[in-house]
C-alpha positions as CSV (number, residue, x, y, z in Angstrom):
1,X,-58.5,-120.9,31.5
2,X,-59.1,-117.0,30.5
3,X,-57.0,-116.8,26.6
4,X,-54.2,-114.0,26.2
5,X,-56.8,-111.5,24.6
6,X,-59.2,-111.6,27.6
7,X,-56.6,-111.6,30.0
8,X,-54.9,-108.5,28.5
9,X,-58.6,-106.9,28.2
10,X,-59.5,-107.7,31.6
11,X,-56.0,-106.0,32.6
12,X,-56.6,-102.9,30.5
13,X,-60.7,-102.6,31.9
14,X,-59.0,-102.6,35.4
15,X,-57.0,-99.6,35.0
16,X,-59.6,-97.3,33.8
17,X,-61.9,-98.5,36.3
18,X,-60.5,-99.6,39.3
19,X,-58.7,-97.2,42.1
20,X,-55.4,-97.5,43.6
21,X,-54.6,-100.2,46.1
22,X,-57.3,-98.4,47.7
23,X,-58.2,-95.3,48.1
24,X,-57.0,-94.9,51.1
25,X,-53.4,-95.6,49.9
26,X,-53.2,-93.2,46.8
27,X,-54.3,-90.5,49.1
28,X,-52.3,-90.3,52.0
29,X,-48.8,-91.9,52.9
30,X,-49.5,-94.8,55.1
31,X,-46.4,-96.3,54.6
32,X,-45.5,-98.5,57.6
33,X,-49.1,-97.8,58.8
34,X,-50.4,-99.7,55.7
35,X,-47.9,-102.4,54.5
36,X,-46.9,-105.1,57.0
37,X,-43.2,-105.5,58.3
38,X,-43.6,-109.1,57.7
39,X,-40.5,-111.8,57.1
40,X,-40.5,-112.8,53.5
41,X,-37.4,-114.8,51.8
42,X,-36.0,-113.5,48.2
43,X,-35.0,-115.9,45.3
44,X,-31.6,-115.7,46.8
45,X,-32.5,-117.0,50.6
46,X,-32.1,-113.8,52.2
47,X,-34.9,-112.7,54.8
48,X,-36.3,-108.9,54.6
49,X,-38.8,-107.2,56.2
50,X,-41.3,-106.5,53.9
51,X,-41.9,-102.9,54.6
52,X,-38.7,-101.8,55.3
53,X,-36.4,-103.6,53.5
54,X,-38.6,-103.6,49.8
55,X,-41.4,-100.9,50.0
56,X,-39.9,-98.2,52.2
57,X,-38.5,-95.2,50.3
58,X,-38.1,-96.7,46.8
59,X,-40.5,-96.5,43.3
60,X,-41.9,-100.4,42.8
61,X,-43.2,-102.5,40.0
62,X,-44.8,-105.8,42.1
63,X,-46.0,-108.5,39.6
64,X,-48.0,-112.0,41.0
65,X,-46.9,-114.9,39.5
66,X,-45.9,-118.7,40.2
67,X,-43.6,-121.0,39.2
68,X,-45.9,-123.8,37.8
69,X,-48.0,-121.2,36.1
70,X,-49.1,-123.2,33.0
71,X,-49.9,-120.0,31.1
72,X,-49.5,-116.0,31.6
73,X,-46.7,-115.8,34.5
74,X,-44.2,-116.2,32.0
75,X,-45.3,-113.8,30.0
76,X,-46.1,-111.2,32.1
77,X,-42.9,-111.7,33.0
78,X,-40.9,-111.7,29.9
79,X,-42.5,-108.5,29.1
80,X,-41.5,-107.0,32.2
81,X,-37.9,-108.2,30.9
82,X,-38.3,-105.7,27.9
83,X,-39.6,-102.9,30.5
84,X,-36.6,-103.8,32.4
85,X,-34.2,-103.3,29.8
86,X,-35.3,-99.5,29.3
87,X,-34.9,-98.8,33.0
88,X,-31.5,-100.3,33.3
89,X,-29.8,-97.6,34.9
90,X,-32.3,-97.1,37.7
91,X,-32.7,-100.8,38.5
92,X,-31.7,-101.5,42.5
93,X,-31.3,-97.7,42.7
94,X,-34.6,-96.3,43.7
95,X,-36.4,-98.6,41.2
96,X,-37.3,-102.4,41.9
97,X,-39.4,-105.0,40.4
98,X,-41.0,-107.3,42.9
99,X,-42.4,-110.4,42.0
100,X,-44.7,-111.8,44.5
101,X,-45.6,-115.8,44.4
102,X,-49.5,-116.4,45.0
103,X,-48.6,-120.0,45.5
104,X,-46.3,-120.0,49.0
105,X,-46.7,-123.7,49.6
106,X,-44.3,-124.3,46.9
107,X,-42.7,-121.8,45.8
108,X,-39.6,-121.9,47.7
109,X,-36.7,-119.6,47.0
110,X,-35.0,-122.2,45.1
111,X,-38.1,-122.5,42.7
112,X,-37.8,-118.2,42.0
113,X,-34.4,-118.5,41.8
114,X,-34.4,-121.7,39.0
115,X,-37.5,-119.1,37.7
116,X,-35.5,-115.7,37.8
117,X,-32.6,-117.1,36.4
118,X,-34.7,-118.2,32.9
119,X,-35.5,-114.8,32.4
120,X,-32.1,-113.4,33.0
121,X,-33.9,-111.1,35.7
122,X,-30.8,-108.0,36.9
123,X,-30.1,-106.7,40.0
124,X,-32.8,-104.7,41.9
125,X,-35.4,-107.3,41.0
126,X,-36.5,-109.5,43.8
127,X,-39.0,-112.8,43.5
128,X,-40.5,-113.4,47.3
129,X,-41.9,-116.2,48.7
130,X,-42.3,-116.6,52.8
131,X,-45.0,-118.2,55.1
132,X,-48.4,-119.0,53.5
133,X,-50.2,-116.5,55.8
134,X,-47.7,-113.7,55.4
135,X,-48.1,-114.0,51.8
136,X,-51.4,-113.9,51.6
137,X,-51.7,-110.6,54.1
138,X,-49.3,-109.1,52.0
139,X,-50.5,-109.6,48.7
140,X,-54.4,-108.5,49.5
141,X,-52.5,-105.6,50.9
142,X,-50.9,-104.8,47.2
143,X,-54.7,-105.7,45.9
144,X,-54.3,-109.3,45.1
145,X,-56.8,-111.5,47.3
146,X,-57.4,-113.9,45.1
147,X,-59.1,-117.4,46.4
148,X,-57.1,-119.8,43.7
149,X,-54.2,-118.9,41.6
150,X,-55.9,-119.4,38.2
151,X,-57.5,-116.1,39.8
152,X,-54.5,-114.1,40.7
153,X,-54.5,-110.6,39.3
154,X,-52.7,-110.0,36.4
155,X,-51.9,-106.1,36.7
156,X,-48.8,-105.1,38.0
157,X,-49.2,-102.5,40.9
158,X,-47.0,-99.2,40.6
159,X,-45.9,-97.6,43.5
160,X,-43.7,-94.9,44.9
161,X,-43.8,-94.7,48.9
162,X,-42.5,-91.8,49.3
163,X,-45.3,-89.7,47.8
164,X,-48.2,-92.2,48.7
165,X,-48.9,-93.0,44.8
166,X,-50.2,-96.8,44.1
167,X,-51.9,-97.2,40.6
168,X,-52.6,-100.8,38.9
169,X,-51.0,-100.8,35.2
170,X,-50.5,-103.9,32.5
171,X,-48.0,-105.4,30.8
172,X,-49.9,-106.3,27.5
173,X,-50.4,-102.9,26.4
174,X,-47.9,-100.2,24.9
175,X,-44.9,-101.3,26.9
176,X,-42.8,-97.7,26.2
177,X,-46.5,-96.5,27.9
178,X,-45.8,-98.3,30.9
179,X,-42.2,-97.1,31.0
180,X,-43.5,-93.6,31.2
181,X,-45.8,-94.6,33.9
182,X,-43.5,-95.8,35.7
183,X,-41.0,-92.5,35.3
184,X,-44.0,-90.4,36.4
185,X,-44.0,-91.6,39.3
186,X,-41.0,-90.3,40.2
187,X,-40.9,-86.0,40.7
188,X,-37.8,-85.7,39.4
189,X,-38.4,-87.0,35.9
190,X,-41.5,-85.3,35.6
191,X,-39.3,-82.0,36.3
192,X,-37.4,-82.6,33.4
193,X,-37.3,-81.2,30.3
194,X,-36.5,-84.0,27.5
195,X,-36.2,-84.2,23.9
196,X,-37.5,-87.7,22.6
197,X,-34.9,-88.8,19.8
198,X,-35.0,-92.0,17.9
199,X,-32.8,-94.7,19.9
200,X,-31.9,-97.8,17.5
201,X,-31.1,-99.9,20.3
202,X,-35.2,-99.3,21.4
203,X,-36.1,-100.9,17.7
204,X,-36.9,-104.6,18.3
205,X,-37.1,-105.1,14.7
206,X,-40.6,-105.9,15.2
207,X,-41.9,-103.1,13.6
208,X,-45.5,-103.9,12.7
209,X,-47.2,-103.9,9.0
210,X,-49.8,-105.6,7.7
211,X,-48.4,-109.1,7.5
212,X,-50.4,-111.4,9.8
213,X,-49.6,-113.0,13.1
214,X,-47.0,-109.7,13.2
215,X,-48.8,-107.6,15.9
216,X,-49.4,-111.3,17.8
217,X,-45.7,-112.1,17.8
218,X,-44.1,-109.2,18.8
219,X,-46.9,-108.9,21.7
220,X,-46.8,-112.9,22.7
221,X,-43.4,-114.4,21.2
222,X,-40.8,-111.5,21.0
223,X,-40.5,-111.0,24.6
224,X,-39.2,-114.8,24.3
225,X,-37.9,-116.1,21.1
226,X,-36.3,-114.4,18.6
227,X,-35.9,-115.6,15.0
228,X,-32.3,-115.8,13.8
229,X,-30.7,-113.3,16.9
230,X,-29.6,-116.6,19.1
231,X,-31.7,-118.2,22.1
232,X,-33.7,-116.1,24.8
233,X,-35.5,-117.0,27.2
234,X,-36.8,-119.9,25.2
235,X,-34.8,-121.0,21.8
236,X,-34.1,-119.1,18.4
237,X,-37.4,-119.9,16.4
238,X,-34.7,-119.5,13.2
239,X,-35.5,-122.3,11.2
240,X,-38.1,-123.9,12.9
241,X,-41.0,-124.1,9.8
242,X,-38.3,-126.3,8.4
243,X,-37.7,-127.9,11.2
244,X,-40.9,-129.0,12.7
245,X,-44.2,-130.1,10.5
246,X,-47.0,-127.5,10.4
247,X,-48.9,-130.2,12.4
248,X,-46.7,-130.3,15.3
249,X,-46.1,-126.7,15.4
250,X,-49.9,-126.3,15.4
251,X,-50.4,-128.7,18.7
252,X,-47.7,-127.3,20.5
253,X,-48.6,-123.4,19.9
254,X,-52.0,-124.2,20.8
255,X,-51.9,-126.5,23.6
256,X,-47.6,-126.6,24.8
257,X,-48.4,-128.3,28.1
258,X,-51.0,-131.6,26.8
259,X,-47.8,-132.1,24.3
260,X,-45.5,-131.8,27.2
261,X,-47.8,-134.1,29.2
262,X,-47.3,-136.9,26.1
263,X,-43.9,-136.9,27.0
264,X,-43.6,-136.3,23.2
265,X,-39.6,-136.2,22.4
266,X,-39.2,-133.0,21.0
267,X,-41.0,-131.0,23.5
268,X,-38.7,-132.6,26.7
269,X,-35.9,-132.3,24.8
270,X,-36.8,-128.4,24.3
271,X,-37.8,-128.1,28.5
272,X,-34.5,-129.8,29.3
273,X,-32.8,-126.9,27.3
274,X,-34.2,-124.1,29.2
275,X,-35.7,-126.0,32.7
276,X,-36.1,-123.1,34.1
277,X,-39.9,-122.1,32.5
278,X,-41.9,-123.8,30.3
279,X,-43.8,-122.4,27.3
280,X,-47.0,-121.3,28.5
281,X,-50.6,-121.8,27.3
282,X,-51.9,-118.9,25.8
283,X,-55.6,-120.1,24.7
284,X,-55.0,-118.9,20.8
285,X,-57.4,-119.5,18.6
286,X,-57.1,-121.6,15.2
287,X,-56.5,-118.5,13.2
288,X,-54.4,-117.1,15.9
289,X,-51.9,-119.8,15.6
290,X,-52.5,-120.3,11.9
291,X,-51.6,-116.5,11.7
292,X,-48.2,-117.2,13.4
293,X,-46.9,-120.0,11.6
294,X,-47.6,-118.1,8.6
295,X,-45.3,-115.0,9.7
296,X,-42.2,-117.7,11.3
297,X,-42.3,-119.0,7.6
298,X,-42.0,-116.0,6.0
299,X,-39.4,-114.4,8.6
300,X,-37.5,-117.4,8.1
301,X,-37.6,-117.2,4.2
302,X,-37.1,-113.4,4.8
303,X,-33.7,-114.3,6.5
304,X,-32.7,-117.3,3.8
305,X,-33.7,-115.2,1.3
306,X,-30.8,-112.0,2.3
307,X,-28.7,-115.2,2.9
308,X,-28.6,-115.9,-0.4
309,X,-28.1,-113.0,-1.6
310,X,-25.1,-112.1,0.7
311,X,-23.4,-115.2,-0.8
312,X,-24.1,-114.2,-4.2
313,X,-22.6,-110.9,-3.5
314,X,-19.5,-112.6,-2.2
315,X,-18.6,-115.1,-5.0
316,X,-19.1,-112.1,-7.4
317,X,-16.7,-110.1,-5.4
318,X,-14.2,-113.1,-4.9
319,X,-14.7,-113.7,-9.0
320,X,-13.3,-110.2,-9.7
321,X,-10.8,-110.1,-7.1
C-alpha cells in the first residue's frame, strides 16, 4: 500500500506531467461526442444519464473512491469537504462534486449514501454507482482505467463542459490553490476584478509553525478531527493523550484497520460512533506518528492550560465582586 507522502507526490508529478483527459478533450468540445449517456444511480437512488444529467453544461470536480477503502478515500474526501466549504454558494448551481465508485460490485447507493452522509457532503454533490461495465466505460473516459482499486487514481479531474477544459488536480496540496483552479475554470470569475481581504471564517486555526507533527495534522487530521471544537467527521481528539496510552495511540495511528481487525474495544466502540467511515491507513512512519502524538499533547495542554487560566480569572473577579 503506497503511504500518504507518495500518494500526494505521485498526485502532484501527474499534474505537471500528464495532459488533460486527453488531448483530445481539452482541445475541442466533444461533449456528448466524448462522455457516454450511460444510466448510473446517485447516493440517493435516483437514475441520470450520465452526460446529460451530470456533465452537460455545468463546471465539475469528479473524485474515485470506494466505500471499503482502507486508506486515502476518506481523505481525499474530507479534504474535498474543506474545498467544499469555500464554494458553498455555487454548489448544485453550476458547480458539482462527483464522486465516482471504482468498486460497482458493491457499492450500492445505499453504501455512498451511509458514505456521503459521514462527511456531511451538501447539495450539488453526487456519489454514483451503476452497472459494473458502465462504470468502468465511464471512468476510463474521466482518465481512471485502473485494473484493481488499490490502483485507482487519486487526482481529481476538473472540468467545465461548456468550454471543453478537463485538467487533473490534487487534493493534498494548497487547498485555497485548488479553489482557484477550480474558479478559473469558469469565464466569469476570471473577468473579475477582486480584492483578496483576510476572511476569519477561512482561518482553520491551524496556522503552521515550527512545532512538529503541525504541517502533518492540519494536512492528514484537520480535515477530520478537531481538537476541543466538538466531533467531525471522526471524534474531537480533545483529551485523547489523557485518554488513551501513548502505546495504543501509536498502533492505532499507524496501523487503525489491524486494531480494528482485533476487535480491540475501544476501536469498535469508536466505528460504532461514526459507522459511516472508518479511519484510514495512512502508511506513517514511526516519526511521523511520534510527531503527532507529540502536537495532540501539546494542543491539549495548550487548551487545559487557557482553561485554567480562564478559571483563575473568574474566581478573582467573583472575589472582588
Amino acid at each position: 500500500m503506497k503511504s500518504f507522502l507518495t500518494v500526494a507526490a505521485i498526485a502532484l508529478i501527474s499534474i505537471v506531467v500528464s495532459p488533460a483527459i486527453s488531448a483530445e478533450v481539452a482541445t475541442n468540445h466533444y461533449g456528448a461526442n466524448y462522455f457516454p449517456n450511460l444510466p448510473v444511480l446517485t447516493q440517493d437512488g435516483k437514475t441520470l444519464n450520465f452526460y446529460d444529467d451530470v456533465i452537460r453544461g455545468k463546471r465539475v470536480v469528479v473524485s474515485f473512491i470506494y466505500t471499503s477503502c482502507p486508506d486515502i478515500c476518506p481523505l481525499t474526501t474530507a479534504r474535498l469537504t474543506q474545498v467544499e466549504d469555500q464554494l458553498r454558494d455555487q454548489m448544485g448551481r453550476d458547480l458539482f462534486f462527483i464522486s465516482m465508485t471504482v468498486d460497482p460490485e458493491h457499492d450500492t447507493p445505499e453504501k455512498l449514501k451511509e458514505f456521503s452522509k459521514a462527511f456531511g457532503t451538501g447539495p450539488g454533490w453526487l456519489f454514483l454507482a451503476g452497472k459494473p461495465e458502465d462504470i468502468r466505460f465511464i471512468n476510463s473516459r474521466l482518465g481512471d482505467k485502473s485494473r484493481s482499486l488499490s490502483e485507482h487514481r487519486n487526482e481529481v479531474i476538473l472540468g467545465n463542459d461548456n468550454t471543453g477544459e478537463w485538467a487533473r488536480n490534487t487534493v493534498f496540496g494548497d487547498l485555497d490553490r485548488l479553489v482557484i483552479d477550480i474558479n478559473s475554470m469558469n469565464p466569469a470569475w476570471q473577468q473579475e476584478v477582486r480584492v483578496i481581504e483576510y476572511n476569519k471564517a477561512s482561518d482553520t486555526g491551524f496556522a503552521l509553525g515550527l512545532q512538529p507533527g503541525q504541517s502533518l495534522f492540519k494536512k492528514i487530521c484537520a480535515p477530520c478531527h478537531t481538537i476541543g471544537v466538538g466531533d467531525r467527521v471522526g471524534p474531537d481528539l480533545r483529551g485523547v493523550t489523557e485518554r488513551r496510552s501513548p502505546e495504543w495511540l501509536t498502533r492505532f495511528i499507524r496501523s487503525p484497520d489491524k486494531v480494528r481487525a482485533e476487535k480491540d474495544s475501544v476501536a469498535m466502540e469508536t466505528a460504532a460512533r461514526f459507522p459511516g467511515v472508518r479511519m484510514p491507513n495512512l502508511g506513517l512512519t514511526d516519526l511521523d506518528v511520534i510527531d503527532l502524538i507529540f502536537y495532540l499533547k501539546s494542543q491539549n495542554d495548550r487548551i487545559e492550560a487557557g482553561n485554567k487560566d480562564d478559571e483563575a480569572m473568574m474566581a478573582s473577579h467573583h472575589h472582588h465582586n
